[in-house]
C-alpha positions, 0 to 999 in steps of 0.5 A: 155873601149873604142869603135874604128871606122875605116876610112871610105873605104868600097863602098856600096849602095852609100855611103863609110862605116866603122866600130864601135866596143868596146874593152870591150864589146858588150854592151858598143858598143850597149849602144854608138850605141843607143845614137849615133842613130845608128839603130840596122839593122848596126850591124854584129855580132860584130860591126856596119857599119857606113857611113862616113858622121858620123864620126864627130858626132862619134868622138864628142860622144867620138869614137877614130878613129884608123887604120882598123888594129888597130881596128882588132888587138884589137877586136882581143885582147877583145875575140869579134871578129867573125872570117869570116868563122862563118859569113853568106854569106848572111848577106851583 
């Protein structure tokens, strides 16, 4: 069990955002969430976004920084990725 984020490379609001998943389970990535404060409105259907000035604070807690396709592979991998055609367009 392990929870990924990715570099930091999505621009929105003013910051440069990333993803937090688990290749285990949602509940694992809600749990790390919760102690990594992070607030549950970050969360897309299977991951969390991120901005990247919290990155050294996810890594510390135990977060391992993959590639973003490393981390697809493995959602992918763990049944928990939601594929974009079951996402709502006005979600973002």
């Amino acid at each position: 069990m392990t929870v990924l984020v990715d570099p930091p490379l999505w621009p929105r609001h003013g910051r440069v955002w990333g993803h937090l998943v688990s290749d285990a389970s949602l509940g694992e990535l809600h749990e790390f969430a919760a102690r990594a404060g992070i607030p549950e409105r970050g969360f897309d259907l299977d991951h969390y976004d991120v901005p990247a000035e919290r990155y050294d604070e996810l890594l510390a807690l135990g977060a391992q920084l993959v590639d973003t396709r490393e981390l697809v592979r493995r959602l992918r991998a763990s049944g928990l990725r939601v594929p974009a055609r079951d996402r709502h367009r006005d979600r973002h």
